[in-house]
N, C-alpha and C positions, 0 to 999 in steps of 0.2 A: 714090072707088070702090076706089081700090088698097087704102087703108086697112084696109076690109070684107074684101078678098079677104086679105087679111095675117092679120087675125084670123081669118077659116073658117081660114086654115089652121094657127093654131095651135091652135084647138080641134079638129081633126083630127088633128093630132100628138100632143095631148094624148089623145085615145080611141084611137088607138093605143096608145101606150106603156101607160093604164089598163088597156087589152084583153090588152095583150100579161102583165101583172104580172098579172089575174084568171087567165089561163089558166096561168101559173106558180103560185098559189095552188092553183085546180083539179086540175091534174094533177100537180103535182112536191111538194107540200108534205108531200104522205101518202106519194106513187107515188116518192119517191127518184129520183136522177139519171136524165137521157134520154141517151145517149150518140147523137150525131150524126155524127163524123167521130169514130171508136176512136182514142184518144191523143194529139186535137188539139181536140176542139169537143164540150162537154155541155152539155145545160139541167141547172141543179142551184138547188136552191131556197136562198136565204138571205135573212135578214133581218138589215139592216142599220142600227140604230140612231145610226149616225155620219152624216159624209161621208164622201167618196171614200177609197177603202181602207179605211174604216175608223176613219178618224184622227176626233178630237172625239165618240167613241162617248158614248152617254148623255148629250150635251150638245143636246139637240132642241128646247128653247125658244131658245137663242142660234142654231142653224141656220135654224130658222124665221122670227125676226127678221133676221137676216142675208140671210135670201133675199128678204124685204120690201123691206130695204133697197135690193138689187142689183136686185130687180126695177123699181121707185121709179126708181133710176138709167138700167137698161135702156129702158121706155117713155118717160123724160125722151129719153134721147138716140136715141130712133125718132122722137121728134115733131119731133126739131130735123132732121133730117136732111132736106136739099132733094130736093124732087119727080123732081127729073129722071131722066133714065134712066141717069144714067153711075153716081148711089147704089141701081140695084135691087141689086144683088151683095149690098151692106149692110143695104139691108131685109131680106133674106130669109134673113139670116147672124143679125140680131138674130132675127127671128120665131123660127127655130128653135132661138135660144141658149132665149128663153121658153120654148117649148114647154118646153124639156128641164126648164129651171128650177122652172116649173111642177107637170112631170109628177112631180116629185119633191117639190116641196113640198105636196102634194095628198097623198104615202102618209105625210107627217111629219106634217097636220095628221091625219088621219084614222086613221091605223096606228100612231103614234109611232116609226116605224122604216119604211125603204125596200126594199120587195121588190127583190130585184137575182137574175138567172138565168141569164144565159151566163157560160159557164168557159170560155175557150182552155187548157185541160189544157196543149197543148204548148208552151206556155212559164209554165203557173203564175200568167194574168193574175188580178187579182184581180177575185172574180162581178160583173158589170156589170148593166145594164135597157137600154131604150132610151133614155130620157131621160137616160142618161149618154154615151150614143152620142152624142146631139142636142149636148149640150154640150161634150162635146170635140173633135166634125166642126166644130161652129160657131166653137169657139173658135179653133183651128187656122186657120180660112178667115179668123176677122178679125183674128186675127197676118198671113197669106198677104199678106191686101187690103193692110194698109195699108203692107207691106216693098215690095210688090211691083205694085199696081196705083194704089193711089191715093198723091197726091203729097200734100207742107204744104198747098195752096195748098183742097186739096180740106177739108181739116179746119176752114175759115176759118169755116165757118158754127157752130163751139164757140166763137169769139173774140167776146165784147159789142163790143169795139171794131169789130171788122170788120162786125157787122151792123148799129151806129151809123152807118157808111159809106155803106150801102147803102142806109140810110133816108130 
């Protein structure tokens, strides 16, 4: 059952983030910058044919494969992850690392480039989406978890040997 409620919410996260880039499309694309906080926070529309920043720009066949990969990777190490209640923190850090991963691999397969629309003006951050939110809130919390809430002992169930033990 957890499993179910994991995936509604990634495909929640992901009609967000789609919703929120349609209405960046809709309104910003023609209509130029939204200014929200005057020389701290705009919607501005960009299209971003790389990753993050920018970097690997016009390289969208190896990003796409790349996100195959890590996604591949990501669901492997959701399914391995023990039921109990001490790993929700970490289900729910993966679910939304997806979402993000997703939300973006969806405007690569589809756009060949990723709509990206908040500017922090005041400090020059580079245009972001949601789904880049989702991936670096989440990535951050599972740097946090594993420095700081879960121990070795919890990682045991990544070890074959350890789960030859336990069989």
């Amino acid at each position: 059952m957890k499993k179910i409620r994991h995936l509604i919410y990634v495909v929640l996260l992901i009609a967000f983030d789609q919703y929120t880039k349609y209405l960046a499309v809709t309104h910003l694309k023609d209509g130029g910058p939204i200014q929200i906080i005057p020389k701290v926070l705009k919607l501005y529309y960009h299209e971003n044919n790389g990753a993050v920043w920018g970097i690997m720009s016009g390289k969208i066949s190896f990003l796409i494969i790349f996100t195959i990969i890590i996604m591949a990777g990501m669901i492997f190490f959701y399914l391995k992850i023990p039921g109990s209640k001490r790993y929700d923190f970490m289900h729910i850090v993966i679910v939304i690392l997806t979402a993000g991963a997703m939300g973006n691999f969806i405007d690569r397969i589809v756009n060949q480039y990723v709509v990206d629309f908040i500017y922090f003006e005041l400090i020059d951050f580079p245009i972001f989406n949601a789904a880049d939110t989702y991936v670096t809130c989440s990535a951050v919390l599972l740097i946090f978890l594993s420095l700081f809430y879960y121990k070795d002992e919890d990682f045991a169930f990544l070890n074959k040997k350890e789960e030859q033990k336990h069989e």
